[in-house]
N, CA, C and O of each residue as an XYZ file, in Angstrom:
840
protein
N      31.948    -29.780     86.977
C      31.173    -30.657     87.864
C      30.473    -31.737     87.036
O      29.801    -31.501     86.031
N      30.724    -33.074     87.616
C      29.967    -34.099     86.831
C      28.539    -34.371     86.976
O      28.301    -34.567     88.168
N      27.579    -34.456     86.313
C      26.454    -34.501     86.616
C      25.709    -36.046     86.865
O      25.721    -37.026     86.119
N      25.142    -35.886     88.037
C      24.972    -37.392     88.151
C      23.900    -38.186     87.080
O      23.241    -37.630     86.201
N      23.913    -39.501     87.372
C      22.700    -39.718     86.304
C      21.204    -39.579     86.165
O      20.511    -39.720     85.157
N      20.723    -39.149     87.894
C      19.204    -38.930     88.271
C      19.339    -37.281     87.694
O      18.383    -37.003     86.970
N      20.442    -36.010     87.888
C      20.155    -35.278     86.974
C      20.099    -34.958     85.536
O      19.495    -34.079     84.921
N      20.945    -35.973     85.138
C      20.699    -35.976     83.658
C      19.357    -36.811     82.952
O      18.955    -36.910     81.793
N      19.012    -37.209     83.924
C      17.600    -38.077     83.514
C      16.726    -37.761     84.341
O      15.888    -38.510     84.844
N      16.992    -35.797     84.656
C      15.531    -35.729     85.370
C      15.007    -36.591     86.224
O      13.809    -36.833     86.073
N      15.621    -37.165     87.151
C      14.768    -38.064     88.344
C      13.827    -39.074     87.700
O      12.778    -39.410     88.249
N      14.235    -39.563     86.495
C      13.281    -40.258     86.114
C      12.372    -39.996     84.953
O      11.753    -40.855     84.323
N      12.368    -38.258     84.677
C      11.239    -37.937     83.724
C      11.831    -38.085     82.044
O      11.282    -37.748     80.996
N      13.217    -38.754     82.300
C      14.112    -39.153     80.873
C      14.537    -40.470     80.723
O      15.426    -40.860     81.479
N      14.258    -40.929     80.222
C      15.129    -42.629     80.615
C      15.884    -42.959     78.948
O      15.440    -42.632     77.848
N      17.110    -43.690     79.270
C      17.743    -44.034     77.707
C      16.840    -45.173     76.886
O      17.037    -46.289     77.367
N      16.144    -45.177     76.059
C      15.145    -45.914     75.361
C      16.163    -46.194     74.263
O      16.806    -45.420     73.555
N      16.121    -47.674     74.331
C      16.407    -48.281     72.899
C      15.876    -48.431     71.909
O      16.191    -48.202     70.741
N      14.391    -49.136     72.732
C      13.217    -49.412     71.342
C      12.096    -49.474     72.109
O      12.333    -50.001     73.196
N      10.565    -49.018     71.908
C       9.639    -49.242     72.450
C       8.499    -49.928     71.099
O       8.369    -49.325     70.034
N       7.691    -51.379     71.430
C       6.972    -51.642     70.384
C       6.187    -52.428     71.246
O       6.467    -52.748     72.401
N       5.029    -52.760     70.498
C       3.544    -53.526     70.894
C       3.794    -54.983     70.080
O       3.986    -55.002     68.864
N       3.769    -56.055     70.814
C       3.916    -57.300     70.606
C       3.450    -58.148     71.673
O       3.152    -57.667     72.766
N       3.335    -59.904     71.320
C       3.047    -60.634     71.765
C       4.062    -61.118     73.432
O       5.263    -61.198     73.174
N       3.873    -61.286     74.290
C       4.847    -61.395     75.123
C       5.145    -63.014     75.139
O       4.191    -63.772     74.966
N       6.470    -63.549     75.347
C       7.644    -64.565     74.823
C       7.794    -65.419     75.677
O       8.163    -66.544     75.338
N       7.570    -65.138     76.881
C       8.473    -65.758     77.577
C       8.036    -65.810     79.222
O       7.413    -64.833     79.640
N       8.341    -66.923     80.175
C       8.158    -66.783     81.273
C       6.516    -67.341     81.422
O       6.285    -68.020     80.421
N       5.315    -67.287     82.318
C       4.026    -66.961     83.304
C       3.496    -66.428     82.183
O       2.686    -67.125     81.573
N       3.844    -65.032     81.641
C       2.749    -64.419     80.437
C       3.022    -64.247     79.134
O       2.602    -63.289     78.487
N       3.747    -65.172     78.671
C       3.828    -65.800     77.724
C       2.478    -65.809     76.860
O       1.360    -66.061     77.311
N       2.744    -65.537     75.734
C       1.028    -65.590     74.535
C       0.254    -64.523     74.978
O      -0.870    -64.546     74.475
N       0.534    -63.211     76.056
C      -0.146    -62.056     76.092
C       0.347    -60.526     74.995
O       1.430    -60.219     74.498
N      -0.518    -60.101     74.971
C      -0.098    -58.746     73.797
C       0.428    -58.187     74.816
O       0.041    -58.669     75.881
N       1.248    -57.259     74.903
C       1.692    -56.597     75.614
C       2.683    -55.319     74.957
O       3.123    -55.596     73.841
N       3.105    -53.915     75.521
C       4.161    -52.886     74.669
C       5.085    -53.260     75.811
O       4.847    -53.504     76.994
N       6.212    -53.234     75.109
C       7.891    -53.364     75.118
C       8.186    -52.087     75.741
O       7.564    -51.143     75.254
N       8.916    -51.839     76.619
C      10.214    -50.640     76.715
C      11.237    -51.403     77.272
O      11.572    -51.993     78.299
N      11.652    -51.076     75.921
C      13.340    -51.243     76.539
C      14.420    -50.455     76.457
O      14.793    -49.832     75.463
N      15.098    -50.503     77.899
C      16.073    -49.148     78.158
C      17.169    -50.059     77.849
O      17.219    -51.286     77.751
N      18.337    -48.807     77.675
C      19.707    -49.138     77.421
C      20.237    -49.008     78.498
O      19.601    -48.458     79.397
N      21.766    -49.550     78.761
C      22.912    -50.203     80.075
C      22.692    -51.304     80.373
O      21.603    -51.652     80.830
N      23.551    -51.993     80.205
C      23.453    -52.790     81.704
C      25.200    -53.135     81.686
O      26.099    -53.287     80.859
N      24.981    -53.141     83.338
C      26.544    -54.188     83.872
C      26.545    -55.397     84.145
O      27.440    -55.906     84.819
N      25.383    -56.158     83.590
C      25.436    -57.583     84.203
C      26.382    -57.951     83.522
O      27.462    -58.212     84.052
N      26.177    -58.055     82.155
C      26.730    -58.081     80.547
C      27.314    -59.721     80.790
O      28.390    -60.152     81.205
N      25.899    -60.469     80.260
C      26.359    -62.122     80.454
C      27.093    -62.587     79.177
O      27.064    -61.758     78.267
N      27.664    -63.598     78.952
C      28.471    -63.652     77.969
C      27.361    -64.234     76.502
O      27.641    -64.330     75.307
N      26.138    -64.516     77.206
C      25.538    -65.046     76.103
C      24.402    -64.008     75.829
O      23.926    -64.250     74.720
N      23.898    -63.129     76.323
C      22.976    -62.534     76.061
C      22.510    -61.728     74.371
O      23.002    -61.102     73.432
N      21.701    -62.091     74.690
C      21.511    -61.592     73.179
C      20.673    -60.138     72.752
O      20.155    -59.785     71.693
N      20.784    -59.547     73.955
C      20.743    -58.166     73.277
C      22.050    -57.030     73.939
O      21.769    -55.939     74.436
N      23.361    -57.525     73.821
C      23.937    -56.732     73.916
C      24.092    -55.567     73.341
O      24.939    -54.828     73.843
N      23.446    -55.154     72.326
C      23.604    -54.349     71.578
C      22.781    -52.904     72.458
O      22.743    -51.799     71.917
N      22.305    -53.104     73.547
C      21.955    -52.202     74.617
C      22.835    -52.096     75.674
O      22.513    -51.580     76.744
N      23.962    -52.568     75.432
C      24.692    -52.649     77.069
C      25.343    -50.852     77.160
O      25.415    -50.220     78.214
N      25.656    -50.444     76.111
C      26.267    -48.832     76.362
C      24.793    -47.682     76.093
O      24.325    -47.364     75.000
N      24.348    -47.271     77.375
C      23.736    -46.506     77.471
C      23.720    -45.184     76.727
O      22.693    -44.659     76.299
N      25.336    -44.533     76.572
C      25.217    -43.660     75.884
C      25.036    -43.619     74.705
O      24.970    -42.518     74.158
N      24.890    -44.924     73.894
C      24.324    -44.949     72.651
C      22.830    -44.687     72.359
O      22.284    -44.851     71.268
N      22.336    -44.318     73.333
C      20.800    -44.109     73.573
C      19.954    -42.910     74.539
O      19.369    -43.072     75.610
N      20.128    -41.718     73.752
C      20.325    -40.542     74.451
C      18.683    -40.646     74.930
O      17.917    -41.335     74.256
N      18.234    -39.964     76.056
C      17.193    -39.941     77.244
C      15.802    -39.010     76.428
O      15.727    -37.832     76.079
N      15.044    -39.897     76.359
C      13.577    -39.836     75.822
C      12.609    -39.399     76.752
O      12.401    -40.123     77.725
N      11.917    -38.241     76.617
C      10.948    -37.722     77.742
C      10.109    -39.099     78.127
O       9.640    -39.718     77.172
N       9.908    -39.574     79.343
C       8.879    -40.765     79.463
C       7.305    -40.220     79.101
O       6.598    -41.019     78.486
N       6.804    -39.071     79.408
C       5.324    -38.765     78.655
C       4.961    -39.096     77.537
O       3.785    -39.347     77.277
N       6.129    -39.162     76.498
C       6.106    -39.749     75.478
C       6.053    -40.983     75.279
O       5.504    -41.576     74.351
N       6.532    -41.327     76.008
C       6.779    -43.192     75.811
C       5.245    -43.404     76.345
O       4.301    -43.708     75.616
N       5.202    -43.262     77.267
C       3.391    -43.446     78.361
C       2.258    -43.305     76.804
O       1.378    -43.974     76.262
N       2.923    -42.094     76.608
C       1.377    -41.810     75.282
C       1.275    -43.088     74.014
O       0.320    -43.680     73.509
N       2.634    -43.148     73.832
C       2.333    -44.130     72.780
C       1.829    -45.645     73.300
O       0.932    -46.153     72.627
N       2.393    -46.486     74.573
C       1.839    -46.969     75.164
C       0.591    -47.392     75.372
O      -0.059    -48.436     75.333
N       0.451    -46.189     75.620
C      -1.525    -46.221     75.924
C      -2.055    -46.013     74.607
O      -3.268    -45.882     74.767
N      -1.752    -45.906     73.283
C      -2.812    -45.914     72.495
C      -2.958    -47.054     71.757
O      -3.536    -47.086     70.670
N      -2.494    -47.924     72.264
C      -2.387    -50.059     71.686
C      -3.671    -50.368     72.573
O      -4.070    -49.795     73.587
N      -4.128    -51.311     71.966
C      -5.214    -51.942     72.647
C      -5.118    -52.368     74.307
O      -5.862    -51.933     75.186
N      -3.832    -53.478     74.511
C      -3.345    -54.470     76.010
C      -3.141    -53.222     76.738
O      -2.282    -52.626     76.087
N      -3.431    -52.602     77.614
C      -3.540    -52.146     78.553
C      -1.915    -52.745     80.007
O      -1.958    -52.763     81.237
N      -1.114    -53.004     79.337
C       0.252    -53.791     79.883
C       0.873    -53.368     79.253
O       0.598    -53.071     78.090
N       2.474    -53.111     80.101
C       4.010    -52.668     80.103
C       4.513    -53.424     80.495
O       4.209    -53.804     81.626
N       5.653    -54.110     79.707
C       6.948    -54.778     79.982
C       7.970    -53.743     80.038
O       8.020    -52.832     79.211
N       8.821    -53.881     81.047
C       9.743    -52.864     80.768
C      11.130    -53.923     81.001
O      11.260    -54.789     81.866
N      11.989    -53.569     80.033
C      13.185    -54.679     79.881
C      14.302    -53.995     79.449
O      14.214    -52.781     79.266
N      15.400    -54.612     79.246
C      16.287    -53.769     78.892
C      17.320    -54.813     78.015
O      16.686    -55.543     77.253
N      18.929    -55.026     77.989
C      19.426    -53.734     79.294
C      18.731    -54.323     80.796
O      18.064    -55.353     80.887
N      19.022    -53.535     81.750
C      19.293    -53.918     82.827
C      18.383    -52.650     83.637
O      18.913    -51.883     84.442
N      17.052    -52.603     83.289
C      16.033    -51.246     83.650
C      16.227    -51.136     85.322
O      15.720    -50.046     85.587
N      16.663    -51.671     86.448
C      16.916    -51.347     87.873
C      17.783    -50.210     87.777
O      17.655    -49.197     88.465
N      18.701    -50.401     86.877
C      19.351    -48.685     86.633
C      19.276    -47.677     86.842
O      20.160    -46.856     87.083
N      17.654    -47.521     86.753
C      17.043    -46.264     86.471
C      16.055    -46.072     87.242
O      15.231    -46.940     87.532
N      16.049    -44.401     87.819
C      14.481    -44.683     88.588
C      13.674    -44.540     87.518
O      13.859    -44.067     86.396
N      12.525    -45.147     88.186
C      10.884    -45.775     87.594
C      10.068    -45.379     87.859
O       9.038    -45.706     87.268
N      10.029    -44.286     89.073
C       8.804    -44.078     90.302
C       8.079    -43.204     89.095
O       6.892    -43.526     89.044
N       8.376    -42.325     88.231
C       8.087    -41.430     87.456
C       6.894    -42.067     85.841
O       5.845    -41.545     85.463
N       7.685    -43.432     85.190
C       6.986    -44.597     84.527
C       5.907    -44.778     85.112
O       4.783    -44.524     84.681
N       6.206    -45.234     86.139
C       4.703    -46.437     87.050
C       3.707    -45.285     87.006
O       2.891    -45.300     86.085
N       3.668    -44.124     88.035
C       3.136    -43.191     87.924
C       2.420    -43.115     86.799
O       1.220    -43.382     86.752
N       3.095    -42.754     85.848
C       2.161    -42.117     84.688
C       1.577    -43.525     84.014
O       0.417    -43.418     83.616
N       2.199    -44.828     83.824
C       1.576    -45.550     83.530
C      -0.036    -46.415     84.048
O      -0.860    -47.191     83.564
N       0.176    -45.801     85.102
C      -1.006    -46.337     86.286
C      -1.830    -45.100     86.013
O      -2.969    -45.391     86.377
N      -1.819    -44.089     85.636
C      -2.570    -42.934     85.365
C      -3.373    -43.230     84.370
O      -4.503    -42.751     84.279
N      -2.767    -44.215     83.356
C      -3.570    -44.664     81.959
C      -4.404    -45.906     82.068
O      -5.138    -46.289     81.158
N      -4.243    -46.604     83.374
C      -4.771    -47.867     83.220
C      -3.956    -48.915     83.233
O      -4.400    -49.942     83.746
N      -2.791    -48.922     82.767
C      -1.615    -49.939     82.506
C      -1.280    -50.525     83.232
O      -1.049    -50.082     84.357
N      -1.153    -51.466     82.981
C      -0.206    -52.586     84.527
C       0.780    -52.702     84.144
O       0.736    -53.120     82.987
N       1.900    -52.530     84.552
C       3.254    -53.021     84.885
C       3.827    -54.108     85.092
O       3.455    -54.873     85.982
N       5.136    -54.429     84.059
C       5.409    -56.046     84.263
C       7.026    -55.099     83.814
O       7.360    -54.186     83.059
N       7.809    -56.234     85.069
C       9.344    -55.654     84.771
C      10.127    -57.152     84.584
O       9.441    -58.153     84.790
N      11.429    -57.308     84.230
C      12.025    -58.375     83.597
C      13.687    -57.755     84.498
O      14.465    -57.017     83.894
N      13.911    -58.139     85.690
C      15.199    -57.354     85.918
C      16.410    -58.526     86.393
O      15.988    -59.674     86.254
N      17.377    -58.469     86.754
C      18.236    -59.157     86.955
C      18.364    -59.141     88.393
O      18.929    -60.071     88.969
N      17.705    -57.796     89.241
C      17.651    -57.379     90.556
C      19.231    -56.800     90.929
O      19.592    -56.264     91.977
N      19.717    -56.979     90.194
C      21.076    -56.547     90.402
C      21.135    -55.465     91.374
O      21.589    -55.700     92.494
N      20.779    -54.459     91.102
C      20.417    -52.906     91.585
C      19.255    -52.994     92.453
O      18.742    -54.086     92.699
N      18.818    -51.920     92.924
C      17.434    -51.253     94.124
C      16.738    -51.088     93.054
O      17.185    -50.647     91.996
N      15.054    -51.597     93.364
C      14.346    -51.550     92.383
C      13.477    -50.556     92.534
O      13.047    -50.673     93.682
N      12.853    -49.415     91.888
C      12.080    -48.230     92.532
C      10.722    -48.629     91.082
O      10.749    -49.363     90.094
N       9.888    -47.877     91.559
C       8.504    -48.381     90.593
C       7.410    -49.136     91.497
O       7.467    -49.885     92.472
N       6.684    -48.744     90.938
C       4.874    -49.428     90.945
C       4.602    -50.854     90.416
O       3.954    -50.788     89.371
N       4.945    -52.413     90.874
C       4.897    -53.026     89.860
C       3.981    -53.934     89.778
O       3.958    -54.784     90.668
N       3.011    -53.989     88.713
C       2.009    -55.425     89.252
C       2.533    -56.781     89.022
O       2.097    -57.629     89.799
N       3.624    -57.297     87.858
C       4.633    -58.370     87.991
C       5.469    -58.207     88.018
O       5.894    -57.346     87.248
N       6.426    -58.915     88.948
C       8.378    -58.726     88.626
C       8.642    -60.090     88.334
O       8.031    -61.030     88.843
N       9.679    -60.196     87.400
C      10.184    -61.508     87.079
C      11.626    -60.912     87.133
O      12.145    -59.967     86.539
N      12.063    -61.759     88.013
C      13.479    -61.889     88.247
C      13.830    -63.087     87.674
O      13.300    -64.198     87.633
N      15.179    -62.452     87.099
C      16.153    -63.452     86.201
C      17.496    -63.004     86.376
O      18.150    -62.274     85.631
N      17.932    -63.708     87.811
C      18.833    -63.346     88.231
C      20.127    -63.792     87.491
O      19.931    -64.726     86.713
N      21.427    -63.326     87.558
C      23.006    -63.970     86.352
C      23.838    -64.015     87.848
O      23.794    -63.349     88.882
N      24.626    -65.194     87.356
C      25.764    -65.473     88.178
C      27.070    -64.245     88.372
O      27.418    -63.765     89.451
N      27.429    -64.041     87.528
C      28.149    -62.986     87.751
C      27.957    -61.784     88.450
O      28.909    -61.275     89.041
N      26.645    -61.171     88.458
C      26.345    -60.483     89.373
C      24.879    -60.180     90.107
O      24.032    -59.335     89.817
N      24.895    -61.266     91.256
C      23.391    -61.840     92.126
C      22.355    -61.137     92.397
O      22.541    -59.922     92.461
N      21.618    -61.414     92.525
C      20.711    -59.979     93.468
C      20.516    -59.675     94.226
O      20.086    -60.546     94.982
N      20.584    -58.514     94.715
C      20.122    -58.296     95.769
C      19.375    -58.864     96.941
O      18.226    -59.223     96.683
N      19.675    -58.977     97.831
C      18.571    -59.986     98.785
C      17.005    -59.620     98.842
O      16.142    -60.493     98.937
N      16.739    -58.319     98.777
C      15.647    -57.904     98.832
C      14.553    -58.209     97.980
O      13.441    -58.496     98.425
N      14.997    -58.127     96.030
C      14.205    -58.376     95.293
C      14.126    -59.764     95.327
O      13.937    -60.137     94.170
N      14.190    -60.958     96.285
C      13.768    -62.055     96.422
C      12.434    -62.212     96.968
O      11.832    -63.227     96.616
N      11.784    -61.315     97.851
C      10.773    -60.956     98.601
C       9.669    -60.617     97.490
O       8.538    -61.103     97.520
N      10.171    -59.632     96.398
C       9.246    -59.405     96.102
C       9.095    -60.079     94.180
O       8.627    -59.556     93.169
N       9.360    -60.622     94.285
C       9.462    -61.381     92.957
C       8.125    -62.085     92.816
O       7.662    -62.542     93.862
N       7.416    -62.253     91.684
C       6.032    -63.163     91.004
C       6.515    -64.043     90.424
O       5.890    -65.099     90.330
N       7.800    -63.895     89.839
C       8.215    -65.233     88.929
C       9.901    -65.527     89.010
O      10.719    -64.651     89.289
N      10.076    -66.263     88.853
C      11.804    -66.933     89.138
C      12.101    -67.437     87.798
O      11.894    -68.628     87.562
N      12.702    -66.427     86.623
C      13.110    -67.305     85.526
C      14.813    -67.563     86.022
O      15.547    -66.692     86.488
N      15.171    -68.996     85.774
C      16.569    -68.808     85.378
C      17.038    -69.852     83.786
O      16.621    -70.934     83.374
N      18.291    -68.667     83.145
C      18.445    -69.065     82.001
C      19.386    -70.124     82.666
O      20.033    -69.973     83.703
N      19.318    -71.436     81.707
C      20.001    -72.422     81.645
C      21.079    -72.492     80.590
O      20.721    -72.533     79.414
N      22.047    -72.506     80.817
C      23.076    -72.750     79.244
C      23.883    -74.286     79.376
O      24.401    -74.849     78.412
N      23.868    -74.833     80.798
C      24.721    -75.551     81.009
C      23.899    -76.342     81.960
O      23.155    -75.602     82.604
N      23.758    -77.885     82.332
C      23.139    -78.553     83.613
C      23.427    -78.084     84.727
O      22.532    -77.953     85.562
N      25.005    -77.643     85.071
C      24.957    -76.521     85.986
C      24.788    -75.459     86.665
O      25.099    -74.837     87.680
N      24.114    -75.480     85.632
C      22.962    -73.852     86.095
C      21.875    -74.445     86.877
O      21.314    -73.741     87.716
N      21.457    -75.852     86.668
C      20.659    -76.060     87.390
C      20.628    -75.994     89.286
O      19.728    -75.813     90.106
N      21.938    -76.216     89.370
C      22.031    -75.951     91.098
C      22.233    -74.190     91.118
O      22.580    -73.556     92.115
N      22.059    -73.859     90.359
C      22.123    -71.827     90.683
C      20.718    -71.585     90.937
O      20.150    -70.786     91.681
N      20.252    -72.564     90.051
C      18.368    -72.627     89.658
C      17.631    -72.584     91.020
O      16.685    -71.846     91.296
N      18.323    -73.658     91.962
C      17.736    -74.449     93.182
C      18.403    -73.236     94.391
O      17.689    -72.929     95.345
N      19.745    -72.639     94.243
C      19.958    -71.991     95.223
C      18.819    -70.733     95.407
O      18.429    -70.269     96.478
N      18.369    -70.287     93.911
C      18.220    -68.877     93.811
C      15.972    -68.878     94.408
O      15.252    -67.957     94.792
N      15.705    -70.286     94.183
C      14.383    -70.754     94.574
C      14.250    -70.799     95.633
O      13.167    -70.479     96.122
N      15.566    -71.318     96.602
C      15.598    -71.228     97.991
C      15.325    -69.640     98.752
O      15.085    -69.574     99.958
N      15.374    -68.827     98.175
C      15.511    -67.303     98.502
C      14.036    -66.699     98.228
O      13.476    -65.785     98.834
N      13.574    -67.462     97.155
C      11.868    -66.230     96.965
C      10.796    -67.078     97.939
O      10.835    -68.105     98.617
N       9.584    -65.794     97.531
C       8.300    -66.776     98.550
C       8.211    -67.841     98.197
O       8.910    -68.400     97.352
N       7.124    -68.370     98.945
C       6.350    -69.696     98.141
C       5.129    -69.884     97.341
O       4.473    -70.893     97.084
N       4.952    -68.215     96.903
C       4.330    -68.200     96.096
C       4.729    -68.019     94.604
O       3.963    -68.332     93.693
N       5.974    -67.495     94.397
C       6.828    -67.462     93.681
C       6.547    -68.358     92.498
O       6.564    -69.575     92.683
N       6.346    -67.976     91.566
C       6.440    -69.216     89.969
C       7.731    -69.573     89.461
O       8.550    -68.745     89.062
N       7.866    -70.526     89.475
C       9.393    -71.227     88.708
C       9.887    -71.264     87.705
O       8.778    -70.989     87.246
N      10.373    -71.322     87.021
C      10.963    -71.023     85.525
C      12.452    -71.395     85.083
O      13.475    -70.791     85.407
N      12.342    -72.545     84.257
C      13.726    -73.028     83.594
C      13.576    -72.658     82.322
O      12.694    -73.171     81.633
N      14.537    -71.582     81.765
C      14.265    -71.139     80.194
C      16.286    -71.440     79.395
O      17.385    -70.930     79.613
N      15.826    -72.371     78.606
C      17.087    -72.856     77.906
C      18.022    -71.446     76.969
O      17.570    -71.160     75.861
N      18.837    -70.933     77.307
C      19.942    -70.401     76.767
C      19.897    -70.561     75.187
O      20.473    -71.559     74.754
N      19.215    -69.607     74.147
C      19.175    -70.154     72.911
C      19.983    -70.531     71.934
O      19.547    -71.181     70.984
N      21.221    -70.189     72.031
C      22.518    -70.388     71.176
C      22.697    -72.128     71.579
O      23.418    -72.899     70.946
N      21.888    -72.481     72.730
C      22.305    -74.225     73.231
C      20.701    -74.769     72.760
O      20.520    -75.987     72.789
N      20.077    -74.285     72.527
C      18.637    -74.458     72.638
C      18.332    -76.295     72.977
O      18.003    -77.026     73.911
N      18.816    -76.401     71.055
C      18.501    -78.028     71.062
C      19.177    -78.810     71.949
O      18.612    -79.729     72.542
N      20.725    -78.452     72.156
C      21.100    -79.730     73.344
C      20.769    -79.577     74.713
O      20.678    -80.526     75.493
N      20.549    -78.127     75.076
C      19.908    -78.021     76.648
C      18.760    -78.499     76.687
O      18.728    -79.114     77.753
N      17.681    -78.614     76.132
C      16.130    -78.370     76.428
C      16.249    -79.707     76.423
O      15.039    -79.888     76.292
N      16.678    -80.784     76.455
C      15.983    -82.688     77.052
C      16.677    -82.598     78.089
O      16.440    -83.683     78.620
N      17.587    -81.899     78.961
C      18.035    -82.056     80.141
C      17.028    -81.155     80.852
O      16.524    -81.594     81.886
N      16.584    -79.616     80.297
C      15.808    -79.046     81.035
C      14.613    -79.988     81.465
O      14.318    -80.194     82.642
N      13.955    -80.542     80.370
C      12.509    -81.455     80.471
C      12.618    -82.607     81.283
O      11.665    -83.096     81.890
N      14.145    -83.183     81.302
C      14.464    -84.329     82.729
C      14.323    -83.525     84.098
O      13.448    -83.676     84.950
N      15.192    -82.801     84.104
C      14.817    -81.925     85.201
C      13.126    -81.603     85.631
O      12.536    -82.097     86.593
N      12.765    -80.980     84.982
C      11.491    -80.411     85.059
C      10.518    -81.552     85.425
O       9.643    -81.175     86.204
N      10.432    -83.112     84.991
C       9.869    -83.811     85.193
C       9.849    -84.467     86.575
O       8.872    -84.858     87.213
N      11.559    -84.508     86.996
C      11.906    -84.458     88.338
C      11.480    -84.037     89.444
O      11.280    -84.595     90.523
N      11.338    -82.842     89.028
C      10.950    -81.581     90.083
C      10.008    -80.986     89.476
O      10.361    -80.072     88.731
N       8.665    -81.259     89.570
C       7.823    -80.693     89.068
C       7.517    -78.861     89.811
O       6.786    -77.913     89.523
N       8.077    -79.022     90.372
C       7.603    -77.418     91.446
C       7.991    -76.557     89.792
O       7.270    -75.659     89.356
N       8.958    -76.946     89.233
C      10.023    -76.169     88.137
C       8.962    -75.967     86.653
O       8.629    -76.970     86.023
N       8.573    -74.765     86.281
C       7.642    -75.795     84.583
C       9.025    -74.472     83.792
O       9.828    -73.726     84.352
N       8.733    -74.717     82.375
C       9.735    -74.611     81.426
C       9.193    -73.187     80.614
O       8.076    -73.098     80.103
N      10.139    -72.191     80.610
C       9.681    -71.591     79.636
C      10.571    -71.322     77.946
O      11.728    -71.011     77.664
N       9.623    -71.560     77.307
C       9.971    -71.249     76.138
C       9.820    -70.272     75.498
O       8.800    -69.612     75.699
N      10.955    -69.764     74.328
C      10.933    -68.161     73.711
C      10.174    -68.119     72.662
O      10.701    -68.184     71.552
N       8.870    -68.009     72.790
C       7.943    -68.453     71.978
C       7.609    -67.724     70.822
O       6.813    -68.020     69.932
N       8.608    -66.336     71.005
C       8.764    -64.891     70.191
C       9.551    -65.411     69.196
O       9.273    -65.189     68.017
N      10.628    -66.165     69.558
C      11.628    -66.702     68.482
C      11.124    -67.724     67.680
O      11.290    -67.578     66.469
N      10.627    -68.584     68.014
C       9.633    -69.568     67.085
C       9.208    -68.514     66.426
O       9.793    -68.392     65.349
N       7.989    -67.254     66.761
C       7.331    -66.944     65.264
C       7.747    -65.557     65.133
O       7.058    -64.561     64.912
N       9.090    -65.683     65.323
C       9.644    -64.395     64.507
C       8.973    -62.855     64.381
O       8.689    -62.079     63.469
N       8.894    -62.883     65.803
C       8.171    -61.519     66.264
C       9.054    -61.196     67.430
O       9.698    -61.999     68.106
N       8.950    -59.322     67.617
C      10.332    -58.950     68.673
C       9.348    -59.060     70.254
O       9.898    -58.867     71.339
């Protein structure tokens, strides 16, 4: 009998952890905040440019009690969780949030929406990929709208995918870094255009922190 993946991960009380660390956050609305990292392994979006593929096979990353992850968490100063991946909708969360909200922590997720999203969250930033959209639902509940740019044509994916969240929703054009220098003066034409849009930059990669 094959075992599914909510029993092999305990409903949640195991998740595949790649790396968990305390750093500055990069990117997007909270950008320049301290914040701890979890990041799980899988994903199926698997964009052709992404740059942490090196998480896309889950089973390279056998399932870490989450109490553990929560404890180390909570003993950093920022009182905040990013949870990223990989492609963290994967996995249930209800079990994370929980214990993270037990410590004080707020919750910030980074998902593609690809999948049903389960968890406690105080920000979601959706960063949805063409290849595979999101869900209609996590449009509703989204705080921030990043989309990566690699090409000017991403910019009408940009405008379809804005048409779908609230209007409270924050905007976000973040340049594809392997294009960095030749995308980012088309992003800033754009952006000037359409001011509703502001720009985010990977501000982790400038100073060489994860």
């Amino acid at each position: 009998m094959v075992q599914s993946t909510n029993d092999i991960l305990k409903n949640g009380r195991l998740l595949p952890l790649v790396e968990d660390f305390y750093t500055i956050q990069g990117e997007g609305y909270n950008a320049g905040k301290p914040a701890y990292f979890i990041r799980l392994g899988g994903c199926d979006v698997c964009c052709s440019w992404c740059d942490a593929r090196f998480t896309w096979n889950p089973k390279l990353f056998p399932p870490v009690n989450v109490e553990e992850i929560v404890t180390c968490a909570a003993s950093f100063e920022a009182k905040a969780v990013v949870v990223t991946g990989g492609e963290p909708s994967l996995y249930p969360l209800d079990y994370l949030c929980e214990l993270l909200k037990e410590k004080g922590i707020r919750t910030f997720i980074e998902t593609s929406g690809a999948h049903p999203l389960s968890g406690i969250w105080d920000w979601i930033c959706l960063s949805p990929k063409q290849n595979q959209p999101p869900l209609d639902d996590i449009f509703k509940r989204a705080n921030e709208l990043k989309i990566i740019i690699q090409t000017s044509d991403d910019l009408k994916w940009a405008e379809e995918n804005a048409q779908k969240v609230l209007p409270g929703c924050l905007l976000f054009l973040q340049a594809e870094w392997s294009v960095y220098q030749n995308i980012t003066p088309v992003i800033v034409d754009y952006a000037k255009q359409h001011p509703e849009w502001n720009i985010s930059i990977q501000m982790h990669k400038f100073m060489n922190i994860p």
